[in-house]
C-alpha positions as CSV (number, residue, x, y, z in Angstrom):
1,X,0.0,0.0,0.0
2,X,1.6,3.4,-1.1
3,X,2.5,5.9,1.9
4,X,-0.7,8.2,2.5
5,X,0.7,11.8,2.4
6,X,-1.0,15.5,1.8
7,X,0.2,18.7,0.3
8,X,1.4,21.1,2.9
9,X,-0.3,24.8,2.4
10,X,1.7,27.5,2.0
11,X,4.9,25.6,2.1
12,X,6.9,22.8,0.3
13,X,6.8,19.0,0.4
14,X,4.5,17.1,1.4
15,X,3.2,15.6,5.3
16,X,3.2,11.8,6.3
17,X,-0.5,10.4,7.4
18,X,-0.4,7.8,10.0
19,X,-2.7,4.8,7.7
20,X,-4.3,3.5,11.6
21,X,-6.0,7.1,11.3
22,X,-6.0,8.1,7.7
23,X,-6.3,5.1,6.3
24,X,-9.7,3.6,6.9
25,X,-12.2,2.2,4.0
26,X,-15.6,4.4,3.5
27,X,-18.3,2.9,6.5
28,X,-21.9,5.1,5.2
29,X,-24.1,3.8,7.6
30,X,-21.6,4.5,10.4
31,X,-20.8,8.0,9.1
32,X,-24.5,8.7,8.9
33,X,-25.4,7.5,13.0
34,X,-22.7,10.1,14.0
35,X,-23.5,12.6,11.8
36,X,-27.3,12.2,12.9
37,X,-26.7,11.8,16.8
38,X,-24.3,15.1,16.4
39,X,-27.1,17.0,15.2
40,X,-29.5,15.7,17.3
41,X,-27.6,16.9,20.2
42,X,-27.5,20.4,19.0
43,X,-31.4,20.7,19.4
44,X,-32.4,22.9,22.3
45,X,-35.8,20.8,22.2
46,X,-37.1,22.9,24.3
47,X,-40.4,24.4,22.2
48,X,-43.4,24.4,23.9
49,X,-46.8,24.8,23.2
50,X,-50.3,24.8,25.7
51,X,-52.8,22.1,25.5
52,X,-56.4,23.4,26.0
53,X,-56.2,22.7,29.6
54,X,-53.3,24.9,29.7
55,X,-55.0,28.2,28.1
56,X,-56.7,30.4,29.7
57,X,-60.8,31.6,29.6
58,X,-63.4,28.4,28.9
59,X,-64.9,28.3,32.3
60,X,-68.4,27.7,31.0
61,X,-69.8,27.3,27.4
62,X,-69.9,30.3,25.2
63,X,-74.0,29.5,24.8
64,X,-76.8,27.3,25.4
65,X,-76.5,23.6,23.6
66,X,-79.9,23.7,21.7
67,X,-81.9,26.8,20.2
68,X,-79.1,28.3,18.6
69,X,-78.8,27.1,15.5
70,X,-75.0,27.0,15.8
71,X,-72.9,24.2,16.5
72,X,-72.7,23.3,20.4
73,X,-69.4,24.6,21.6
74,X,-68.4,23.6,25.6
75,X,-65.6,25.3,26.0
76,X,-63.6,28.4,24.1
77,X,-60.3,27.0,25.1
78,X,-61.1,23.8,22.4
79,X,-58.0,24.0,19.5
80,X,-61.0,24.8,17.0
81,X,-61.5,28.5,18.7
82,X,-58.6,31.1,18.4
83,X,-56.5,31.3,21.4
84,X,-57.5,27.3,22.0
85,X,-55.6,25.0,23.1
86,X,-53.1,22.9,20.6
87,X,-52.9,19.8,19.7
88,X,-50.5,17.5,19.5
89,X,-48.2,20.4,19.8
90,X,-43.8,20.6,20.3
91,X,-43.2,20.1,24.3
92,X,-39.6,19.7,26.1
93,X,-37.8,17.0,25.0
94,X,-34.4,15.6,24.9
95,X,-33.4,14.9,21.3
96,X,-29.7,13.2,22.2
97,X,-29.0,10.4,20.2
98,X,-27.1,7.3,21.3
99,X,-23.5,6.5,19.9
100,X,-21.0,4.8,21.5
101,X,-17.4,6.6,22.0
102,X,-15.7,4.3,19.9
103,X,-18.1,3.9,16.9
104,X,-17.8,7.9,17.1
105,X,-13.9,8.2,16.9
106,X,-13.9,5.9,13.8
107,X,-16.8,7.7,12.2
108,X,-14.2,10.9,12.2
109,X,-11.5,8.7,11.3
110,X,-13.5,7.3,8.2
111,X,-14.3,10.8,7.3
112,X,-11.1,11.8,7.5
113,X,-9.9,8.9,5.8
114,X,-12.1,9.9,2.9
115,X,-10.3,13.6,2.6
116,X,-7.1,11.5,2.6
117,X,-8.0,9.7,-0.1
118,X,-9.9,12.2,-2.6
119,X,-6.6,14.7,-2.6
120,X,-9.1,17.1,-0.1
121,X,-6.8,17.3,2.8
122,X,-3.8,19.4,3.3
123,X,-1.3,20.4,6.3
124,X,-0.5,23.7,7.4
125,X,2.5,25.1,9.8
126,X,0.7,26.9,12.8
127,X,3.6,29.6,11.7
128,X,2.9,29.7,8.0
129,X,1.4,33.3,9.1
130,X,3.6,35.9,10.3
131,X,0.4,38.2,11.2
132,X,-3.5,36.9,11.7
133,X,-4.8,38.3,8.3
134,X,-7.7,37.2,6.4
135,X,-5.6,38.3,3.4
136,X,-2.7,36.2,3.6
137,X,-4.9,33.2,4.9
138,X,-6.8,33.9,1.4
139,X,-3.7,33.6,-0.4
140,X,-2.2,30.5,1.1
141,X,-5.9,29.2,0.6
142,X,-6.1,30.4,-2.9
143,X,-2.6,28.2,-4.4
144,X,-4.0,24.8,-3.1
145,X,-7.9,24.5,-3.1
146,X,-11.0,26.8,-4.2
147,X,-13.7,24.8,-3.3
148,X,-16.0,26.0,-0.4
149,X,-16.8,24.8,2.3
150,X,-13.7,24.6,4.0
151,X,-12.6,23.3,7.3
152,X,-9.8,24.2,9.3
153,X,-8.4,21.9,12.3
154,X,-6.4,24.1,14.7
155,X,-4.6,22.7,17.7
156,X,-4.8,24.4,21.1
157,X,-2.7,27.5,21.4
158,X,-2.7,28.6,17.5
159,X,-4.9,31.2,17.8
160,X,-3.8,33.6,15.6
161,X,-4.1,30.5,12.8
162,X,-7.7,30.2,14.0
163,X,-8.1,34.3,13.5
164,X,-7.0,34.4,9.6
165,X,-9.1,31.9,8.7
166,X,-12.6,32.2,10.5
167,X,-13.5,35.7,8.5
168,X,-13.1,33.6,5.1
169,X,-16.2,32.5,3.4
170,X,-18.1,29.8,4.3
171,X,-14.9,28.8,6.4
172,X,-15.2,26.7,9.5
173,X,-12.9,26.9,12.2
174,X,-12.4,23.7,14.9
175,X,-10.3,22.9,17.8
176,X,-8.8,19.6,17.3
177,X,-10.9,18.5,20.2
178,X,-14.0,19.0,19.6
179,X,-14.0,17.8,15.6
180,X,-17.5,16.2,14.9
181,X,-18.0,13.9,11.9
182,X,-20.4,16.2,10.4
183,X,-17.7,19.0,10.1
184,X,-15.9,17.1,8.1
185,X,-18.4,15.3,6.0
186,X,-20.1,18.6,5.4
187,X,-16.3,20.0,4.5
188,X,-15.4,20.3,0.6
189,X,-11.8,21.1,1.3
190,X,-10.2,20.4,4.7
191,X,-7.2,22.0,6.1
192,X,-5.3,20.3,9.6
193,X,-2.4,22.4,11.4
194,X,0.4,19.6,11.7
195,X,-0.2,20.0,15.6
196,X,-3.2,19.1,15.1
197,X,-2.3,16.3,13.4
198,X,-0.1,14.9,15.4
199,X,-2.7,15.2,18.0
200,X,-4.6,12.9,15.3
201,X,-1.9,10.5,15.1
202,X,-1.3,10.3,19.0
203,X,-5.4,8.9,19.6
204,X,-5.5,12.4,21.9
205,X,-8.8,13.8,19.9
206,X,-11.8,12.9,21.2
């Protein structure tokens, strides 16, 4: 199997991938429970609607059942009136999906695996940029890849790296640590700072 390797941005040669990380074969179903449980656990889930024995008014009918002519009515908090109840309304719930830590580590390492092998990922130096300037992160970005959206995977501490990049169009930037599957999967191009990717490589992302 020939060595996995990525173009470094900005700069010369080219970065070694680790094939235990980079190297995996495509896994959809997987991919798609982590993506899926990710985006479940983003939902607030807290809408909430009132019932008709939540609203107020309705004490007694709004007239008589018979001699009307009208429909009988026996309350004005029933959903058919206007300010009535709901029905089968949004209430609290917890929309957190279940995925085992494992399965969810090589759900990112599949998706990474996948920018490895489509010539979408690429390294970068934390120090490739002597000042934090959406300008020169635009140029460095510019000589490699145009295709939006992009993803950047910074390790702790490179900041200013972080800072040129975010202002970019439909750029995305991540701490190595908290990487979801659906950042990447979502990504078109993906850029990883080679701390972060030795942070990759030593199993410390989570």
């Amino acid at each position: 199997m020939a060595a996995l390797t990525a173009p470094v941005v900005g700069g010369t040669g080219k970065v070694e991938l680790a094939a235990e990380i980079f190297g995996h074969e495509t896994h959809r179903q997987l991919l798609y429970e982590a993506v899926r449980a990710e985006m479940l656990a983003r939902r607030q889930g807290t809408s909430q609607t009132k019932t008709r024995g939540q609203v107020a008014g309705g004490a007694s009918k709004p007239w008589r059942q018979k001699g009307t002519g009208r429909a009988r009515q026996g309350t004005i908090r029933a959903p058919q009136w206007t300010g009535g109840g709901v029905v089968f309304g949004p209430h609290p719930r917890d929309y957190t999906g279940k995925i085992n830590r494992k399965a969810h580590l090589k759900a990112i390492r599949i998706a990474l695996s996948a920018h490895a092998a489509d010539g979408t990922l690429a390294a970068i130096d934390g120090s490739a940029l002597s000042e934090p300037r959406t300008k020169l992160a635009a140029e460095l970005v510019s000589g490699w890849r145009s295709e939006r959206p992009l993803v950047l995977v910074v390790a702790p501490g490179e900041d200013d790296l972080g800072r040129a990049f975010r202002n970019l169009e439909r750029t995305h930037v991540v701490e190595v640590g908290h990487v979801e599957a659906a950042d990447l999967v979502w990504a078109r191009s993906l850029i990883v700072s080679k701390s972060a990717l030795a942070i990759f490589e030593g199993g410390d992302a989570s």
